[in-house]
Structures are given as C-alpha cells and as structure tokens.
C-alpha positions as CSV (number, residue, x, y, z in Angstrom):
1,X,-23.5,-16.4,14.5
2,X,-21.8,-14.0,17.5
3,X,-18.3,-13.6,17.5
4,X,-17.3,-12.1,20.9
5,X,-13.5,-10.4,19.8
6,X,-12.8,-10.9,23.3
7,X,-12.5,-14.4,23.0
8,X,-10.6,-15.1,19.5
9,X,-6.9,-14.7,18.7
10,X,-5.5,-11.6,17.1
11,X,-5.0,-13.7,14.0
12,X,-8.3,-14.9,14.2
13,X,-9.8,-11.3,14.5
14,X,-7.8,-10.2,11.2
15,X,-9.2,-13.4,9.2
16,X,-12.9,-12.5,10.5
17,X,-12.7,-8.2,9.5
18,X,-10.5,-8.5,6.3
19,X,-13.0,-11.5,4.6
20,X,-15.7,-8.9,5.9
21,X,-14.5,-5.7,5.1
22,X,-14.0,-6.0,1.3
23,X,-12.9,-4.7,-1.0
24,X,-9.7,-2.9,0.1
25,X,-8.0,-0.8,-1.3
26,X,-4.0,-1.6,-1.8
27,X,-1.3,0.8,-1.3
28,X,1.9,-0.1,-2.8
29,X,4.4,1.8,-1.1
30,X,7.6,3.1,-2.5
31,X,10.2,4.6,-0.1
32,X,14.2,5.0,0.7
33,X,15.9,4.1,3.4
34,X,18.4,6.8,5.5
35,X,20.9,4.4,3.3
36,X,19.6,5.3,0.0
37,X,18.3,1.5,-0.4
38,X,15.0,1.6,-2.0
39,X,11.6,-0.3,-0.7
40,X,8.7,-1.5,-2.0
41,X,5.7,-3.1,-0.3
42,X,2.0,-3.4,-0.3
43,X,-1.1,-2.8,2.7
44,X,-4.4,-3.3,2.2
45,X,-5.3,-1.1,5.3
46,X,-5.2,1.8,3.3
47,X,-7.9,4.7,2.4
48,X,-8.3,8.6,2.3
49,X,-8.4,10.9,4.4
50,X,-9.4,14.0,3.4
51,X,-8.9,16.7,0.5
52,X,-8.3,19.6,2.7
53,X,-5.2,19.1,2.9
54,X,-5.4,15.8,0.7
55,X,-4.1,13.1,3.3
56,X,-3.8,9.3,2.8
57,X,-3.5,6.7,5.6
58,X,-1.8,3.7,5.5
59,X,-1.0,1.5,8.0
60,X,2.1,-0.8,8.7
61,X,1.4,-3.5,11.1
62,X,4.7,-4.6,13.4
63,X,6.4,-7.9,12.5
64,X,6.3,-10.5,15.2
65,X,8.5,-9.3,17.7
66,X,7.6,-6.1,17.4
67,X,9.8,-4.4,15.2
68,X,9.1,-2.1,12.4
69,X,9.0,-3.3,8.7
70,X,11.3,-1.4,6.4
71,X,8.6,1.1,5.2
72,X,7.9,2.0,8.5
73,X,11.2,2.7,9.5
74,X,11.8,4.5,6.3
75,X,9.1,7.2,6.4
76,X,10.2,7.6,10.2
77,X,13.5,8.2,8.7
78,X,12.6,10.5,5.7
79,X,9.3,11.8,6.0
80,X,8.6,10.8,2.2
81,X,6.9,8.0,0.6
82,X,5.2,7.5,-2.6
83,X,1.6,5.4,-2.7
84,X,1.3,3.8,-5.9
85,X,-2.0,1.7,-7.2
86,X,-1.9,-1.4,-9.4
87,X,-3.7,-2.8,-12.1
88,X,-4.4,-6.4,-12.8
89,X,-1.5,-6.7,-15.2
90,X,1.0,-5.7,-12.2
91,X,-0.6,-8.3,-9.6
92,X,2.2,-11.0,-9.8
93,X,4.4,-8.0,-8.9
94,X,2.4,-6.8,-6.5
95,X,2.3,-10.4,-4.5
96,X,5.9,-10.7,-5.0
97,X,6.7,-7.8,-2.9
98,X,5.0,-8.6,-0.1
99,X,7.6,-11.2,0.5
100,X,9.4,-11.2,4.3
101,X,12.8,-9.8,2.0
102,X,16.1,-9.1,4.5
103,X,16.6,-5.6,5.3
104,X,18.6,-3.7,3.3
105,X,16.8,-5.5,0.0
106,X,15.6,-3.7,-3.0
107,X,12.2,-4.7,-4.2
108,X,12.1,-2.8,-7.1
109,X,15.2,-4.7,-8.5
110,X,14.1,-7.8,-6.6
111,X,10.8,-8.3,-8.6
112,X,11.9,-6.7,-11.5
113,X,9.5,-3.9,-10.5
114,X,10.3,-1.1,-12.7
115,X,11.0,2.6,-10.7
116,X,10.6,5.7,-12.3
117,X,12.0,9.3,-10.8
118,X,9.0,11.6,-8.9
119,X,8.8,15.0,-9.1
120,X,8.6,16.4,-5.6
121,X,9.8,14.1,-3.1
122,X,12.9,10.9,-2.9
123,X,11.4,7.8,-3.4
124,X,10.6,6.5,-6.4
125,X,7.0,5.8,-7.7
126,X,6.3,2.6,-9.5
127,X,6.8,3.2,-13.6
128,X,3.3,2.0,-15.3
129,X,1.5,2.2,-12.0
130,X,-2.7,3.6,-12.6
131,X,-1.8,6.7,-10.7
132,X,1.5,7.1,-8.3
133,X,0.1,10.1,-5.0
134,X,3.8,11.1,-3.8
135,X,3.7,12.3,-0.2
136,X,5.2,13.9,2.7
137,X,4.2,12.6,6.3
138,X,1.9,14.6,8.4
139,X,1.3,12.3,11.2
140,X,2.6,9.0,12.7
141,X,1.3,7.6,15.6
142,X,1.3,4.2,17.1
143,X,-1.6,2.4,17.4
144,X,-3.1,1.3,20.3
145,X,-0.8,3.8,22.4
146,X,0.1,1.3,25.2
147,X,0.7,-1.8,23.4
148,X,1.3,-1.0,19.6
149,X,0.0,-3.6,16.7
150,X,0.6,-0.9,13.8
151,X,1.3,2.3,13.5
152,X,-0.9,5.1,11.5
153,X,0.6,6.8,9.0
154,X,-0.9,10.3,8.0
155,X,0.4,11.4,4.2
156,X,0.1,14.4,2.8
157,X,-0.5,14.6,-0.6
158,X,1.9,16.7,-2.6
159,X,1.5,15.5,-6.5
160,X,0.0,12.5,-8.2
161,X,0.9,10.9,-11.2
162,X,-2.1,9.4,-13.5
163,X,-2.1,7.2,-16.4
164,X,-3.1,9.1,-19.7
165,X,-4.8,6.5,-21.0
166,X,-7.0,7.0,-17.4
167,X,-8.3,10.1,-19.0
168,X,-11.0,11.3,-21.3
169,X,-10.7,13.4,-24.1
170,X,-11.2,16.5,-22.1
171,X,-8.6,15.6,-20.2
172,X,-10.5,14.8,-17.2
173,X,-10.2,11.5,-15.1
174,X,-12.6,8.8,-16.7
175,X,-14.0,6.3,-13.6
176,X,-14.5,3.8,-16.5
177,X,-11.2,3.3,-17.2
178,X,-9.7,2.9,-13.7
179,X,-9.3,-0.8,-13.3
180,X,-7.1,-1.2,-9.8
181,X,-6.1,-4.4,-7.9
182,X,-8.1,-4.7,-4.8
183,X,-8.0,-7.0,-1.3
184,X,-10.1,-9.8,-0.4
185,X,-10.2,-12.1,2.5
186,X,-7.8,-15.0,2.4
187,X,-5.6,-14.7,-0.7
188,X,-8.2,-13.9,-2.5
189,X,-8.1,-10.4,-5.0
190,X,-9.9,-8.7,-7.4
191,X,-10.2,-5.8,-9.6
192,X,-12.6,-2.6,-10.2
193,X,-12.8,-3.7,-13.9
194,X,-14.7,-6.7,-15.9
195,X,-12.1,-9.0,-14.7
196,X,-13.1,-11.8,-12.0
197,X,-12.0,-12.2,-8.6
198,X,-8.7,-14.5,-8.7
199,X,-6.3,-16.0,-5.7
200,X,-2.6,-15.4,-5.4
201,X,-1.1,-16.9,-2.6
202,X,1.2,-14.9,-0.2
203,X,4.9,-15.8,-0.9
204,X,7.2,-18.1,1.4
C-alpha cells in the first residue's frame, strides 16, 4: 500500500504517522500564564535534543482557527516551563488534562493534579511525576514558516527532578525501574514497564 501525502487530509496524515511512529514519548507540560494562572497539558510530539546544552523539544500544534493553546502562549509569555513524565498510575490524570479547558483554567486544580514548587524556574512541576526537567526557552519558531500548523519549542534544561525510588543503591538512575506512559496511535497507550498496552479515550 502507497500513501501519496499529497492526496490525504491533514487529519488523515496525523492518523497514518502517529499509529506509525510509536511509541512516543509524552510531555506533560506545566507552565504559568503572565496572569499567574497555572497550565497543565500533555504532547506526544516530544523528544531530546541534545546534552550540550541539554535541550528538549516539544511541540504545540495550533487549535482550529489558528490560535495558540495556553502552553504556547505561556512559554511565549515567560520563557519557563516544566516537562514532567508520567507513570501508569497517573494516566487517568494525564487524559484528563488534555481536555479543550477555557482559558484562564487551572489543570492542576481541575484534575486534582497535585503541583509541587521547582527549584529554578515559576511553574510548577507535577508532585509524584517519574522525573520533572524544568526549563528555560532557547528557541521558538513556527513551523512551517509560511503557513504555521505548530510551533517548535526549544527548552533548555536547567534541573530535573527524579524519583528516588528511580535509583539504585549507588545512587545512580536504574533503566529497570523507569516505567513511563507512552503514545500510540488512536487512543491507544502504553507503558515502558510489564504493563500492557491499554486505550483511554480523549475527553469531550
């Protein structure tokens, strides 16, 4: 089978690469508004950068219309946001802020999404989260140039927080105890531990 992109619907280009490109990665992003309200929300397109500096990249796509979502115009407002990753036991969470929320909503108090205070930079980073990467933007750009769909956001990394219980007993991380939430196509999800892949389905 040949799928020409040329001929298939934005919507049916994202349905074809994120059932392909799997897993993802999800960033759940923590940041504050210029009006001190606080945000939370999750994006799959997400991944690393590089170590030197250490640099994230996630990327919010528009809403339809065009206009920013609230993490979007936050970091463009504050230059800080914190990139938090989930386990399996905060998936419900997760899901439930990814909802369409009003402007001016709190997530965190929303979903009953606990907060807890960084060290470095404003926003709060998700309490009980695997590891919380607090950043400070290096780069926004929108993406493509001359007709945006998203805009790429370039983090640097200033801190991160990890789980104790992540670590072994000479205090270094232990790869067989990080068990994070990933992506799949559809509303399909899974997990880098023994657990099975599982469905949540996107909130109204």
């Amino acid at each position: 089978m040949l799928i020409n992109f040329a001929d298939v619907k934005p919507a049916q280009a994202y349905a074809w690469m994120a059932s392909l490109i799997v897993p993802r990665p999800i960033a759940w992003v923590s940041t504050i508004g210029a009006d001190g309200v606080r945000n939370l929300a999750p994006f799959s397109f997400f991944q690393m950068v590089t170590s030197k500096p250490p640099t994230l990249l996630v990327c919010p796509l528009l809403q339809r219309g065009g206009a920013p979502k609230d993490t979007l115009a936050n970091i463009r407002a504050t230059g800080e946001f914190v990139v938090n990753l989930a386990g399996p036991a905060q998936a419900q969470a997760l899901n439930a802020t990814s909802s369409a929320f009003e402007a001016g909503v709190d997530e965190f108090a929303a979903c009953g999404v606990d907060p807890a205070a960084s060290s470095l930079v404003a926003p709060p980073r998700v309490a009980g989260a695997a590891a919380s990467f607090e950043c400070r933007l290096a780069r926004l750009e929108p993406y493509p140039p001359e007709a945006p769909s998203c805009h790429l956001v370039f983090g640097e990394v200033l801190a991160v927080h990890v789980d104790d219980t992540l670590l072994g007993p000479d205090g270094v991380l232990d790869p067989g105890k990080v068990d994070l939430l990933f992506r799949m196509g559809g509303d399909w999800y899974g997990s880098t531990g023994a657990q099975a892949n599982f469905t949540l389905s996107r909130p109204a």
